[in-house]
C-alpha positions as a Markdown table, in Angstrom:
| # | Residue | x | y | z |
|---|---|---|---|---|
| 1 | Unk | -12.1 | -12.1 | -16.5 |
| 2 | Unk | -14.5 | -9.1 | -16.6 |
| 3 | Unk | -12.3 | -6.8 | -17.5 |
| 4 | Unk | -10.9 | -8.8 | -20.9 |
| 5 | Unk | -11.4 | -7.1 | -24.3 |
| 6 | Unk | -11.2 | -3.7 | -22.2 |
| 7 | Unk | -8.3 | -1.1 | -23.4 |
| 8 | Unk | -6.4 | -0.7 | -20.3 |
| 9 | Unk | -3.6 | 0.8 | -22.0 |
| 10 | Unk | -3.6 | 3.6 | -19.6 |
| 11 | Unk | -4.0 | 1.6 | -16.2 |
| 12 | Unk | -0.5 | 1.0 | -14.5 |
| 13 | Unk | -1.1 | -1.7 | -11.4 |
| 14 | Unk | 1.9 | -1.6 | -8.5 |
| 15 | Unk | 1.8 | -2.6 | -4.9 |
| 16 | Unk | 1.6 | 0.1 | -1.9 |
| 17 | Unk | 3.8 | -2.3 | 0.3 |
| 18 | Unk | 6.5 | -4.6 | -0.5 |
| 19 | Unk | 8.4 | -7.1 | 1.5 |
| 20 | Unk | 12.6 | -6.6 | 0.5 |
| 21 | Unk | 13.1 | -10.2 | -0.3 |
| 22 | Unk | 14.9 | -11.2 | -3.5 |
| 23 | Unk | 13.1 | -11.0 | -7.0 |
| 24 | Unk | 10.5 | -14.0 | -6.8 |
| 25 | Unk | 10.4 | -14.9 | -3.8 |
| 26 | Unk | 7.7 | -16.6 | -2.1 |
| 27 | Unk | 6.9 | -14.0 | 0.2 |
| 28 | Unk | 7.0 | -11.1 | -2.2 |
| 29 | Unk | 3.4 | -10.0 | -2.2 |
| 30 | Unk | 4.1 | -9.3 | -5.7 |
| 31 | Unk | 5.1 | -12.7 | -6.2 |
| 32 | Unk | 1.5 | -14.0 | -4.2 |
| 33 | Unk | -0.5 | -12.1 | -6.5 |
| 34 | Unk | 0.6 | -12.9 | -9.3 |
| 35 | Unk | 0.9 | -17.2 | -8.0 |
| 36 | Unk | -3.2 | -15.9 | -7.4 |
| 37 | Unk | -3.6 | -15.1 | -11.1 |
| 38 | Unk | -3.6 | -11.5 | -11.2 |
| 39 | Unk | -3.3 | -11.0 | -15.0 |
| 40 | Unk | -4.3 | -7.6 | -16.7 |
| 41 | Unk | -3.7 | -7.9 | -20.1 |
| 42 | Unk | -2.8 | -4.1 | -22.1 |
| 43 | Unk | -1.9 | -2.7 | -18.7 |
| 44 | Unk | 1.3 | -1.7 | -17.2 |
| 45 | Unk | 2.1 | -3.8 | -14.4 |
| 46 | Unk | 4.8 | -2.4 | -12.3 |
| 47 | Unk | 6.8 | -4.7 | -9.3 |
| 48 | Unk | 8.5 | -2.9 | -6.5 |
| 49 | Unk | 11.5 | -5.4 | -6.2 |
| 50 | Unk | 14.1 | -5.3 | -9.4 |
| 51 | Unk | 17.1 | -6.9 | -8.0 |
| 52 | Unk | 18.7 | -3.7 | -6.4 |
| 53 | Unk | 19.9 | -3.3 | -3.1 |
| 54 | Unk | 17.2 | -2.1 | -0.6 |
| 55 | Unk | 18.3 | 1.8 | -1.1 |
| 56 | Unk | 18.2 | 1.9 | -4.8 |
| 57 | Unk | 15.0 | 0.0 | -5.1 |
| 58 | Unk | 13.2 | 2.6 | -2.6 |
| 59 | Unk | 14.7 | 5.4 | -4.8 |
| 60 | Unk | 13.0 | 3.8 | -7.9 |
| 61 | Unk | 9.7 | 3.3 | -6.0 |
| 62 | Unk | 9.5 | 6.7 | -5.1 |
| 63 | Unk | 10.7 | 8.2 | -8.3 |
| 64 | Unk | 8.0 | 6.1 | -10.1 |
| 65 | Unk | 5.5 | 7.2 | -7.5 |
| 66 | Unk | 6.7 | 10.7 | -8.0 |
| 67 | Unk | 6.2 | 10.3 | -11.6 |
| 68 | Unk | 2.7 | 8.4 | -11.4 |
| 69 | Unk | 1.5 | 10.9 | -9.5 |
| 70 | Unk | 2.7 | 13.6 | -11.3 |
| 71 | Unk | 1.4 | 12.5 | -14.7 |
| 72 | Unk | -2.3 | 10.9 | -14.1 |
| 73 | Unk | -5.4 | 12.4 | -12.9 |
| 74 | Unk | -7.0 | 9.7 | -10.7 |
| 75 | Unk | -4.7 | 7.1 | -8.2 |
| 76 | Unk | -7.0 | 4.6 | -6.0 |
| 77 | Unk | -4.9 | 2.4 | -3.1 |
| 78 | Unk | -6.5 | -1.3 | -1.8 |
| 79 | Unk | -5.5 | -1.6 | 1.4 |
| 80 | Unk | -5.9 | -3.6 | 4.5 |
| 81 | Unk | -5.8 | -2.8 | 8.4 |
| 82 | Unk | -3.2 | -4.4 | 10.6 |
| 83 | Unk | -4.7 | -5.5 | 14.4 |
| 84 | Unk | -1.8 | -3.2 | 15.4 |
| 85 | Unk | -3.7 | 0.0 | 13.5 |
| 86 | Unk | -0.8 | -0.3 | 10.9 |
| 87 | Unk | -1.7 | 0.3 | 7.0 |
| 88 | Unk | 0.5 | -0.2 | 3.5 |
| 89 | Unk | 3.9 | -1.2 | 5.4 |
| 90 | Unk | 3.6 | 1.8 | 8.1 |
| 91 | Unk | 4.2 | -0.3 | 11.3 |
| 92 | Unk | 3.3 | 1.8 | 14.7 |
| 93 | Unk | 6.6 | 3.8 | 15.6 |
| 94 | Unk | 8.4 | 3.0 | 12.2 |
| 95 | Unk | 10.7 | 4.9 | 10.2 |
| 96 | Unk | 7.6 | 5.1 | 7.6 |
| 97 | Unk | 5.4 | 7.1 | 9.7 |
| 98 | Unk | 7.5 | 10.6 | 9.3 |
| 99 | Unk | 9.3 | 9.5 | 6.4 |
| 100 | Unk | 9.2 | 12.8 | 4.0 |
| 101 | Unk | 9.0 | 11.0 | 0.8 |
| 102 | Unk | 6.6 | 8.3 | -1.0 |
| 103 | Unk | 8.9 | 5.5 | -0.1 |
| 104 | Unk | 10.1 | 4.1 | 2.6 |
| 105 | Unk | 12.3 | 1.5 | 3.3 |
| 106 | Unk | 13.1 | -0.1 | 6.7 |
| 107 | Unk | 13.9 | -3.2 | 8.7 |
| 108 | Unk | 9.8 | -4.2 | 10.0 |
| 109 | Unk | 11.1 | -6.8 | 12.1 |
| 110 | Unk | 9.7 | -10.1 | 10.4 |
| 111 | Unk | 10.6 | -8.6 | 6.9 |
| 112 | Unk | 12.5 | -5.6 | 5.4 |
| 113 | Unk | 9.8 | -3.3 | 3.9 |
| 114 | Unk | 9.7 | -1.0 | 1.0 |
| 115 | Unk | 6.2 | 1.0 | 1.8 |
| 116 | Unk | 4.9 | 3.5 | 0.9 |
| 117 | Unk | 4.4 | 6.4 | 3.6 |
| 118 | Unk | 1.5 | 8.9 | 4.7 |
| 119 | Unk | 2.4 | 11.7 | 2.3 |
| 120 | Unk | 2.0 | 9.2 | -0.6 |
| 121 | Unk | -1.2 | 7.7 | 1.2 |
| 122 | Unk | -2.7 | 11.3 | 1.2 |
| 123 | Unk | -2.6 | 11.7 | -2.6 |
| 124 | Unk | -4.2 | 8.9 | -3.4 |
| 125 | Unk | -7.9 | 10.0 | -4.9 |
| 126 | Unk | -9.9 | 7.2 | -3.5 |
| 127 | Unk | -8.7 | 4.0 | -1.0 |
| 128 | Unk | -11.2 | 0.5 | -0.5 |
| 129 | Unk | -9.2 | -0.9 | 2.1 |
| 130 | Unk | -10.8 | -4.5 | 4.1 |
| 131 | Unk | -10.3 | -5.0 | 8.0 |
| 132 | Unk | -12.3 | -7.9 | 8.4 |
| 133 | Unk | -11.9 | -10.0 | 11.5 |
| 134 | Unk | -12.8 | -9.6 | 15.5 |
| 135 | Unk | -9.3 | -8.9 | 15.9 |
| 136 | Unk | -9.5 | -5.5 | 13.6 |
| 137 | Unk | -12.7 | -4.3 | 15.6 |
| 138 | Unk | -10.6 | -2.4 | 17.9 |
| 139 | Unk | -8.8 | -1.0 | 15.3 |
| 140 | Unk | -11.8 | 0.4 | 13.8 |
| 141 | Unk | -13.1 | 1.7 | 16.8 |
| 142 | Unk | -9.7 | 3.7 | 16.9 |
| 143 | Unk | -10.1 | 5.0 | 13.4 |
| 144 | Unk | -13.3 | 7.0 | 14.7 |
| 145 | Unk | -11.1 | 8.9 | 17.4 |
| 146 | Unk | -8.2 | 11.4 | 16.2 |
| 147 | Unk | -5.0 | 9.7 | 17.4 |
| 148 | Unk | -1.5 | 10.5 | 16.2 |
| 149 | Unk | -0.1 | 8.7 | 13.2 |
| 150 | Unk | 3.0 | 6.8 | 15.4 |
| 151 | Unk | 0.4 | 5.2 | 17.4 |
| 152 | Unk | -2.2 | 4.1 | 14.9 |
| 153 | Unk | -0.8 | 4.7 | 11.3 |
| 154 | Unk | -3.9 | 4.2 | 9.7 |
| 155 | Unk | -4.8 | 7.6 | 10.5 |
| 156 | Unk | -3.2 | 8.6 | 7.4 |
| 157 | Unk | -6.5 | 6.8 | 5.7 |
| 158 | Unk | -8.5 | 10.0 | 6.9 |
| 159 | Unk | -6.5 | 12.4 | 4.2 |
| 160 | Unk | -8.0 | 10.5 | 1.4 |
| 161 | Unk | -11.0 | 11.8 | -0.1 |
| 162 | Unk | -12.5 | 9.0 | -0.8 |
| 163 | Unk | -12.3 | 6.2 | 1.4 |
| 164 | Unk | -14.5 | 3.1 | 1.6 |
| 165 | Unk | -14.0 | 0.5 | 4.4 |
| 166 | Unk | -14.8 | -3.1 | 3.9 |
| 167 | Unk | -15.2 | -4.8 | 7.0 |
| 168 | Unk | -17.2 | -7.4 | 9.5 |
| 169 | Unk | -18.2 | -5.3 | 12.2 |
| 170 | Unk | -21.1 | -5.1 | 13.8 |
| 171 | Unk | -22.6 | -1.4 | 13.4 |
């Protein structure tokens, strides 16, 4: 509501992690925010899933990535914290975390992912990501040690320069 009457001609909105499920879906997180009411009226709001085969639809994530990042000055993630360490779609141990492109797409186990990976991660310009919960505390904790990526993927939140963590915690 705030941001009506505002030009955002220029803002394109898209998700960092997609569940492969077919167009609509119920457990697209596409599909949730927008059953939440996310409406941005003026801007360009891109979904992950088109109807393609898993392949293709990671090619055109990562081509629109590509391009995204290639043509705009400022790109800011909101993310979350798995109690697993894992960020975006980049499980512990997944294809994701040494993918070399943008995009990823692998079997996750409870859903087949389209993600993006650390390299895309690390261009972002500024992240707010919220690990709220006892069972993130750990996590956290983690996150002040240098671990490798595989173990604890959201590592990859420390190439950011600008990163802002929203979370219960007690300091």
């Amino acid at each position: 509501q705030e941001l009506r009457g505002t030009d955002l001609s220029k803002l394109t909105v898209s998700l960092i992690d997609e569940r492969f499920v077919p167009v609509g879906h119920a457990d697209s997180n596409w599909t949730q925010l927008l059953s939440a009411g996310f409406d941005l009226p003026g801007a360009t709001l891109q979904p992950v899933l088109t109807g393609s085969d898993q392949a293709e639809t990671a090619e055109n994530f990562e081509n629109f990535l590509a391009s995204k990042f290639a043509a705009t000055d400022y790109h800011v993630g909101l993310l979350g914290i798995g109690p697993d360490g894992h960020t975006s779609g980049i499980l512990p141990h997944s294809p994701a975390v040494t993918a070399p492109g943008l995009a990823c797409a692998y079997d996750g186990g409870s859903f087949r992912r389209i993600t993006t990976t650390p390299l895309a991660l690390a261009k972002l310009s500024e992240a707010v990501v919220y690990a709220a919960g006892e069972s993130k505390w750990p996590v956290l904790d983690r996150l002040e040690t240098d671990l490798p990526i595989a173990d604890q993927p959201a590592q990859a939140l420390k190439a950011i320069t600008k990163l802002t963590i929203f979370t219960d915690r007690p300091v």
